[in-house]
C-alpha positions as CSV (number, residue, x, y, z in Angstrom):
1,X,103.0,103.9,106.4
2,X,105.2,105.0,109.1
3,X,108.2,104.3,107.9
4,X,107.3,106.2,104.5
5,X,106.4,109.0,106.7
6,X,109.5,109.1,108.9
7,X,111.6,108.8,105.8
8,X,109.4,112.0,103.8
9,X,109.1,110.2,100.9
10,X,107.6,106.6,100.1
11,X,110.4,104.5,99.6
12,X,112.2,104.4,96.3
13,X,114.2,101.5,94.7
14,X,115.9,101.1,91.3
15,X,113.4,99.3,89.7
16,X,110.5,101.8,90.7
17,X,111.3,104.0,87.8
18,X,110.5,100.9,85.3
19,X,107.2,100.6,87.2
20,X,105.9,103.9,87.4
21,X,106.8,104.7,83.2
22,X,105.2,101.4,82.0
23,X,101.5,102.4,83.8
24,X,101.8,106.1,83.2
25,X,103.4,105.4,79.2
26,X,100.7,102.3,78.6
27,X,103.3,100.3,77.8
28,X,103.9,96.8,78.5
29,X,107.9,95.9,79.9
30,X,109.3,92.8,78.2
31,X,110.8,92.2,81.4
32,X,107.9,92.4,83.9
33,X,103.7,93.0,83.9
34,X,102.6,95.9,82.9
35,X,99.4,95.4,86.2
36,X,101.3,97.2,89.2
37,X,102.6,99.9,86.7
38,X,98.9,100.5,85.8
39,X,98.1,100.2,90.3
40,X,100.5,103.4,90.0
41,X,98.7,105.3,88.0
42,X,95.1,104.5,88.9
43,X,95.5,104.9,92.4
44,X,98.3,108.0,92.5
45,X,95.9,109.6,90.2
46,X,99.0,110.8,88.3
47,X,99.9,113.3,90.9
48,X,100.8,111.4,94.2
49,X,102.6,108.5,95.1
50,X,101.7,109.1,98.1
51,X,98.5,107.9,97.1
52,X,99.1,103.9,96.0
53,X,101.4,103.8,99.1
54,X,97.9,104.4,101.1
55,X,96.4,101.7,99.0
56,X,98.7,99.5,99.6
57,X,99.1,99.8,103.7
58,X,95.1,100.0,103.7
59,X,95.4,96.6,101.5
60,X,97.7,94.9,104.0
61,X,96.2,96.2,107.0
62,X,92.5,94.8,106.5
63,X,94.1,91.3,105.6
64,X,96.3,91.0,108.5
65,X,92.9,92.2,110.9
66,X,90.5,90.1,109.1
67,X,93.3,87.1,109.5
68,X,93.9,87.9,113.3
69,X,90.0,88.3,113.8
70,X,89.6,84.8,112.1
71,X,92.8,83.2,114.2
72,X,91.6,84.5,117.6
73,X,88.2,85.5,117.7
74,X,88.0,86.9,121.2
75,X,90.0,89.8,120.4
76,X,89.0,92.9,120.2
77,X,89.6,95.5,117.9
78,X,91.8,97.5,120.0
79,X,94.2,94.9,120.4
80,X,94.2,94.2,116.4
81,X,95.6,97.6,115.9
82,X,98.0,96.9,118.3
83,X,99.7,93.9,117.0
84,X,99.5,95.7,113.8
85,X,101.5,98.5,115.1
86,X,103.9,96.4,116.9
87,X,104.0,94.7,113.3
88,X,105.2,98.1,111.5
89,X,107.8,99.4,114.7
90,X,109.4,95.8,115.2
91,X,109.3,94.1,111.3
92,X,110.4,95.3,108.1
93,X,106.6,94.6,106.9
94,X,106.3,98.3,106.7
95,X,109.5,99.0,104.2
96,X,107.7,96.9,101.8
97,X,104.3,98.0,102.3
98,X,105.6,101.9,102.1
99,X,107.5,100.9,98.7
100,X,107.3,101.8,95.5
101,X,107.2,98.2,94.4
102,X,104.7,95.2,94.0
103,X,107.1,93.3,96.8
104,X,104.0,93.6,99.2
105,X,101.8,91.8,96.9
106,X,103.4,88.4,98.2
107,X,102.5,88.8,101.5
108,X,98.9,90.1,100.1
109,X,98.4,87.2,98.3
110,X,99.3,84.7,101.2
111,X,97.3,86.6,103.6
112,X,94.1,86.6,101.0
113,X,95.1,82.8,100.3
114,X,94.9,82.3,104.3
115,X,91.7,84.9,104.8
116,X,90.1,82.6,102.0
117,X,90.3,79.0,103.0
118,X,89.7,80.1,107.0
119,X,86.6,82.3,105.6
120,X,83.4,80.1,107.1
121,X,80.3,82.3,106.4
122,X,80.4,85.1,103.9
123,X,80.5,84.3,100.1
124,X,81.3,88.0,99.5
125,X,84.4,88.0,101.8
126,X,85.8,84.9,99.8
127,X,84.8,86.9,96.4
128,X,87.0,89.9,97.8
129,X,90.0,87.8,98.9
130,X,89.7,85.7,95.8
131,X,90.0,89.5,93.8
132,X,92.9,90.1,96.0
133,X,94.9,87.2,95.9
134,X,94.3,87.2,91.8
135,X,95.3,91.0,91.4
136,X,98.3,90.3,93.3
137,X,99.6,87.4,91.6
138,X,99.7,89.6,88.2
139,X,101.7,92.0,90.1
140,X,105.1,90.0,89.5
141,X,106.1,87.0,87.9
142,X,107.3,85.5,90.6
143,X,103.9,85.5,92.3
144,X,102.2,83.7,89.7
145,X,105.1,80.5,89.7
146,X,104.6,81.1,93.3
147,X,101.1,80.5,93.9
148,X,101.2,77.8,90.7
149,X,102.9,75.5,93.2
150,X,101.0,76.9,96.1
151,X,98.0,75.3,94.5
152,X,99.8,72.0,93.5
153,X,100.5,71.7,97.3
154,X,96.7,72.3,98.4
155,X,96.0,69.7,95.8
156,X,98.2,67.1,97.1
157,X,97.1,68.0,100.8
158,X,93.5,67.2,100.0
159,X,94.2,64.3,98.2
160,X,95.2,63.0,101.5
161,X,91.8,62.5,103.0
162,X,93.0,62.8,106.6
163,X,94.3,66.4,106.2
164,X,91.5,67.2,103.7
165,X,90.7,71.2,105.4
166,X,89.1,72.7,102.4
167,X,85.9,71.6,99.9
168,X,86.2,70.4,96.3
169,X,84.6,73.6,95.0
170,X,87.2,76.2,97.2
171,X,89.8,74.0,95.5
172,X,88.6,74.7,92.1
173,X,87.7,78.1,92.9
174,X,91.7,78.6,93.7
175,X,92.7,77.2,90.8
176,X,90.5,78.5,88.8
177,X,92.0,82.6,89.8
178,X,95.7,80.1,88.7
179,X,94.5,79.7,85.6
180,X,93.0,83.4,85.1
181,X,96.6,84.4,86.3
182,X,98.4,83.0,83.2
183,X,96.0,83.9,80.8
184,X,95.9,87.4,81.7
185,X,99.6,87.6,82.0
186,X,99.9,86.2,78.8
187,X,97.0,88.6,77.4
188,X,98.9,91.5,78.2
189,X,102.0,90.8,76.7
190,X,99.9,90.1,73.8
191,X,98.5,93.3,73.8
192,X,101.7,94.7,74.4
193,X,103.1,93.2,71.3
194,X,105.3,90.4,73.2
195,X,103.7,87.9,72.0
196,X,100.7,85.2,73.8
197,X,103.8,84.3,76.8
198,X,103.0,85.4,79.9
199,X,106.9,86.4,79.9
200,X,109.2,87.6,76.9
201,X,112.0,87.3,79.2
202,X,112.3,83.9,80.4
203,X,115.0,82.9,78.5
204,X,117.2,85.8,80.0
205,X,116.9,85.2,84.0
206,X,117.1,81.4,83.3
207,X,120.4,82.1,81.5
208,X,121.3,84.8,84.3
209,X,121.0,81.9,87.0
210,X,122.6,79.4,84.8
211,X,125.5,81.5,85.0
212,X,125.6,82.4,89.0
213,X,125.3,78.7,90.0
214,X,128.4,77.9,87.5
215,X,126.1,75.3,85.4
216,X,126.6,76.9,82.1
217,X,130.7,77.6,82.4
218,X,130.8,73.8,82.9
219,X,128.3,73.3,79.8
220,X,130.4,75.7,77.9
221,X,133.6,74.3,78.4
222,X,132.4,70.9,77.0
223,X,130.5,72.0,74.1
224,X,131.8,75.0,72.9
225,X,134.0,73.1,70.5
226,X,131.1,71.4,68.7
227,X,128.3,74.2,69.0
228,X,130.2,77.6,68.8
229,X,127.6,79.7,70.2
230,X,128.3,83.6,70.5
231,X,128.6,83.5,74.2
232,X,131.5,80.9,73.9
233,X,133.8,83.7,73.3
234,X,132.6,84.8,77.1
235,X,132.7,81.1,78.7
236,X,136.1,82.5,81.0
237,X,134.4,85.7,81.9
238,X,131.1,85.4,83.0
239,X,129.6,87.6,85.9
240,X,129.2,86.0,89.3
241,X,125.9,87.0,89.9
242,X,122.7,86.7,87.9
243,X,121.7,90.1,88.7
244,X,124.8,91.2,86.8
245,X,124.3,89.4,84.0
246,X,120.8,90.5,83.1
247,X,121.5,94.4,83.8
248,X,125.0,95.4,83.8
249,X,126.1,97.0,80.4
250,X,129.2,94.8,80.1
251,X,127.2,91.9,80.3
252,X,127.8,89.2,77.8
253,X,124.3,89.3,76.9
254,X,124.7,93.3,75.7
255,X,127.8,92.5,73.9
256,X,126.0,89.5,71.5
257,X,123.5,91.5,71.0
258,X,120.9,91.6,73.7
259,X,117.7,90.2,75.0
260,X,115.9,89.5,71.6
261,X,119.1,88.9,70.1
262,X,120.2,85.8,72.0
263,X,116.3,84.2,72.5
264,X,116.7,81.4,69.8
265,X,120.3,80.6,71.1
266,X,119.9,80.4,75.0
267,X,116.7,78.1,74.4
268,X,119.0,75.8,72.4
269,X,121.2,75.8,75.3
270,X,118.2,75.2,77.9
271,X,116.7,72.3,75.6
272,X,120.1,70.8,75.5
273,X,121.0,70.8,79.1
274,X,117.7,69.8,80.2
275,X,118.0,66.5,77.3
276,X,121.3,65.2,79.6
277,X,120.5,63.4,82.8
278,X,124.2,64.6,84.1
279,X,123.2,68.2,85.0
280,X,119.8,67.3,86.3
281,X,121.5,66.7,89.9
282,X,123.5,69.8,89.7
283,X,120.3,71.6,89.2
284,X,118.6,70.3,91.4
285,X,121.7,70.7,94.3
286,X,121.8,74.2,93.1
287,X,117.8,74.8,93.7
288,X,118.3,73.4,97.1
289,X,121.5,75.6,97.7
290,X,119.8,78.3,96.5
291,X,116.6,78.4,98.7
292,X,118.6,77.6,101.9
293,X,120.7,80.5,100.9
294,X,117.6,82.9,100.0
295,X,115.7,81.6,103.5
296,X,118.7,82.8,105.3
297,X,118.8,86.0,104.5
298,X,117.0,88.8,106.7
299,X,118.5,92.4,105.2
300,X,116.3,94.8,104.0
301,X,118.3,95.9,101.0
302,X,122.1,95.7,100.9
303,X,122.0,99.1,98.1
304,X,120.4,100.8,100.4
305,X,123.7,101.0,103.4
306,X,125.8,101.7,100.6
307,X,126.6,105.6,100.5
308,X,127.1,106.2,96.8
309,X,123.2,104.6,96.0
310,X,121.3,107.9,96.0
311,X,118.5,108.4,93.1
312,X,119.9,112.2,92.1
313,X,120.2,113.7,88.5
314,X,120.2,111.8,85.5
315,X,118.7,108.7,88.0
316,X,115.7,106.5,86.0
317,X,113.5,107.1,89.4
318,X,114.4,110.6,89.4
319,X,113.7,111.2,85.7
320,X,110.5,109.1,86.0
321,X,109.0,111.6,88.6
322,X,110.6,114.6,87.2
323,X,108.5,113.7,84.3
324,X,105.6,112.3,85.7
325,X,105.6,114.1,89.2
326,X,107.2,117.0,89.1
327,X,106.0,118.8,92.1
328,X,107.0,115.7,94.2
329,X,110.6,116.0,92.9
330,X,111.8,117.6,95.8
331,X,110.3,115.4,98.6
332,X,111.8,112.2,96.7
333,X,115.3,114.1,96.2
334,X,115.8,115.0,100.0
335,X,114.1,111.9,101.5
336,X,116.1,110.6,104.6
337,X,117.2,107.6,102.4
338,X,117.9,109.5,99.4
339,X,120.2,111.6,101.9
340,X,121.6,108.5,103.5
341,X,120.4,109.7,107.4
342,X,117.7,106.7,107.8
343,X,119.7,104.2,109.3
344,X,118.7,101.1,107.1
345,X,121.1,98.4,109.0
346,X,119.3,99.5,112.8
347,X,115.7,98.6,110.9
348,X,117.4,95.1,110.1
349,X,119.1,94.7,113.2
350,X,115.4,95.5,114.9
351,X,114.0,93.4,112.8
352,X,116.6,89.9,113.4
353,X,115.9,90.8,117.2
354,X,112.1,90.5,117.1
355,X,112.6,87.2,114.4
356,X,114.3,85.5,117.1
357,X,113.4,86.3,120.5
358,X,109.7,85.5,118.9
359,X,110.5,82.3,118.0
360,X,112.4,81.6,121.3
361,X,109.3,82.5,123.4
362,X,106.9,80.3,121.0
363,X,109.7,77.5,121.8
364,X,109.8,78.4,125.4
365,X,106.1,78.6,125.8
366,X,105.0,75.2,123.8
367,X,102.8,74.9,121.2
368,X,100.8,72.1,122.2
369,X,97.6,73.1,122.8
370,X,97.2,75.6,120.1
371,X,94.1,76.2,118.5
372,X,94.3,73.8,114.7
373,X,93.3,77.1,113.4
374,X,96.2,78.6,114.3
375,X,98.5,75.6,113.9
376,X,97.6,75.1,110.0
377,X,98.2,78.7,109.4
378,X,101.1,79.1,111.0
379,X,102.2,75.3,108.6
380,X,100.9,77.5,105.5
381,X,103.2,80.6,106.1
382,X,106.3,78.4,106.1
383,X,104.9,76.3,103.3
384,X,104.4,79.9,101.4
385,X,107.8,81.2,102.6
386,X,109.9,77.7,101.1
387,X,108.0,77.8,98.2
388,X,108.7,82.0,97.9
389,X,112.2,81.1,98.4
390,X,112.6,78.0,96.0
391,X,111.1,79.7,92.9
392,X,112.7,83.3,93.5
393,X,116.4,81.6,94.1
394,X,115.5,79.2,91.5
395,X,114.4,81.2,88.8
396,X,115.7,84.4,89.3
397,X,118.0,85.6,92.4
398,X,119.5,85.5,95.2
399,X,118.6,88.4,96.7
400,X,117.6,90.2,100.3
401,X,114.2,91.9,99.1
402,X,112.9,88.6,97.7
403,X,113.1,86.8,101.0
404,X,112.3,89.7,103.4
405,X,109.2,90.4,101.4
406,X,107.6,87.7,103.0
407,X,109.8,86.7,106.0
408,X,108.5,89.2,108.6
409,X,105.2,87.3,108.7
410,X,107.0,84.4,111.1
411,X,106.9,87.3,113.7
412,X,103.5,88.3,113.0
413,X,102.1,84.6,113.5
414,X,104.5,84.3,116.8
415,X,103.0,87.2,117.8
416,X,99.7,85.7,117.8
417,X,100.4,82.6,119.0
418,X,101.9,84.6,122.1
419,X,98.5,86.6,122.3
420,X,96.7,83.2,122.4
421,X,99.1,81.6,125.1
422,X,100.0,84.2,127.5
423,X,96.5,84.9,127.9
424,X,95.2,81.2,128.0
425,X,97.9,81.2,131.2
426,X,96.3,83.6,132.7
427,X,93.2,82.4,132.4
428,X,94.5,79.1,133.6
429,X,95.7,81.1,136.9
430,X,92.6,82.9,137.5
431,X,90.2,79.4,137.6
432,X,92.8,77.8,139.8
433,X,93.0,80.8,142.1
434,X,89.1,80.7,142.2
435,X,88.6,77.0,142.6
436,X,91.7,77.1,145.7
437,X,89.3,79.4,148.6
438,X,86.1,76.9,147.0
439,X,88.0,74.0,147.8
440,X,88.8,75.8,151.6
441,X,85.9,76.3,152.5
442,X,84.4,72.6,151.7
């Protein structure tokens, strides 16, 4: 929580506002789970948000022990609070874990996924990381695609008897909390009156990244002569970006109508790109562009360097707490970032200097003799960091948040893996030093 505490406020984005009114309101989003809307509320208990910003670090923090504990068993506890404050100075896991946002369930579910399939003696510790990983997966809809394919990989790996690492009923257990996923995702927009889907908005953030990779102006300009849809009129104007097309008001989806509006039409488009072989290449180029790009990218936040963002007056965050909140209006309006004097790019810059020199030293130092506990979950955080990146550039964006979310656990691992070989050196030294006067004196 430190950095929520340095900056006198948990940290606010755009999209917190949406959040906060869907749990406190009861009301399901068309655009998102209603599940970490209804976190909010349970666990601010409607007067702090102080409050689910405590859940959340307390969440994270007993994962990232329980996974150290498991990784290297002979250290102690002291030295797990440690690494897990040198975690929150030197990496940007903090910012996400101190925001107002259900960004930190990805790296919850990873580390529950990890916690679980390491987990060797207690059927109540796999129960709670099971509850964990599944609550966190219904926090976003990218976490449910995300750990979809997660489980497609585990199934694959064990059908490869040589790196088989986790029993038959573990497997189905994991798929099983997959399956409870969808269903309860799709429950809830039931409920919500969105119908059995576990997303009412597909069709728009698949039409948004359409656009921003340039596949549907190339569609367009083929068949706009023979299908005349409504967004033909737009085919030489389109917004660059996904992002822009899905929320800004000039949007060509806003001007034909909007989300509900267009659902019948941009399926028609999807089912007829998807029927020609042509653009199956492109797409797939595109997907591969797209992760590469979202891997790459290590900011925090670019709104957040950018003076004009502040969340004042007539703000949806400021009007969702002024409504909700009200006696923690204040604390949110003069927050260091809401003020612009918390200096977002030095966090990133700190941040791209630990991610590196890390690595470097895990390079420098070998790997070699690692532990194959350590070595397998170190191959699972980079499996679960491609696959974060593939589905969130894929399917949705481009963007910093969605890639740093989950990034900063590279440093945690090469942390760890430091730990274990600086101190396996040592130990090295101090059997050769006592073996050198033994052999002497013989």
């Amino acid at each position: 929580m430190l950095l929520a505490i340095y900056n006198g406020y948990p940290i606010i984005a755009g999209d917190s506002a949406a959040y906060i009114s869907s749990g406190f309101e009861m009301k399901v989003p068309i655009d998102r789970p209603i599940f970490y809307g209804l976190f909010l509320r349970i666990f601010s208990l409607g007067q702090s948000l102080w409050l689910p910003v405590f859940v959340q670090c307390s969440i994270l923090y007993f994962l990232l022990a329980e996974l150290i504990r498991k990784l290297l068993p002979e250290v102690s506890k002291k030295r797990v609070v440690v690494v897990v404050i040198l975690i929150s100075l030197t990496t940007i896991g903090g910012w996400h874990a101190s925001q107002i946002m259900p960004d930190v369930f990805a790296p919850v579910a990873i580390l529950a996924f990890l916690n679980y399939i390491r987990e060797e003696g207690s059927t109540i510790r796999r129960q709670v990381y099971l509850l964990i990983l599944f609550l966190s997966i219904i926090m976003h809809n990218s976490h449910i695609l995300i750990f979809t394919l997660l489980c497609l990989v585990v199934l694959l790996s064990n059908l490869i008897k040589r790196i088989k690492f986790i029993s038959l009923k573990r497997q189905l257990m994991l798929y099983g909390v997959c399956i409870l996923g969808w269903l309860t995702m799709s429950l809830s927009n039931y409920w919500g009156g969105n119908g059995f889907n576990p997303s009412k908005a597909t069709h728009v953030f698949l039409m948004g990244k359409l656009v921003e990779t340039g596949i549907l102006k190339i569609y367009l300009d083929k068949n706009c002569d023979l299908k005349h849809y409504r967004i033909c009129t737009f085919k030489d104007s389109l917004p660059p970006a996904a992002w822009e097309f899905v929320w800004d008001a000039p949007s060509p989806l806003y001007k034909t109508g909007g989300w509900d509006s267009n659902k019948n039409e941009y399926n028609a488009i999807f089912r007829h790109i998807l029927s020609k072989p042509q653009y199956w290449l492109l797409m797939g180029y595109k997907a591969m562009e797209g992760t590469m790009r979202q891997l790459i990218t290590t900011d925090i936040d670019g709104s957040y360097e950018l003076s004009w963002i502040k969340y004042q007056e007539d703000s949806p965050p400021y009007e969702v707490i002024k409504k909700y909140i009200p006696h923690e209006l204040n604390e949110m309006k003069y927050a260091k970032l809401n003020t612009k004097t918390l200096n977002v790019i030095y966090l990133d810059r700190i941040f791209i200097f630990t991610l590196i020199v890390s690595s470097l030293l895990v390079l420098w130092y070998g790997t070699e003799n690692l532990p194959a506990g350590l070595r397998q979950a170190y191959i699972w955080i980079i499996i679960c960091i491609v696959i974060n990146a593939f589905v969130t550039a894929t399917f949705a964006n481009v963007l910093c948040r969605l890639n740093t979310r989950v990034i900063w656990l590279i440093p945690f691992m090469n942390f760890l893996l430091l730990y274990h070989l600086i101190t396996n050196q040592r130990k090295n030294r101090t059997l050769l030093s006592q073996e050198q006067p033994n052999s002497q004196e013989k």
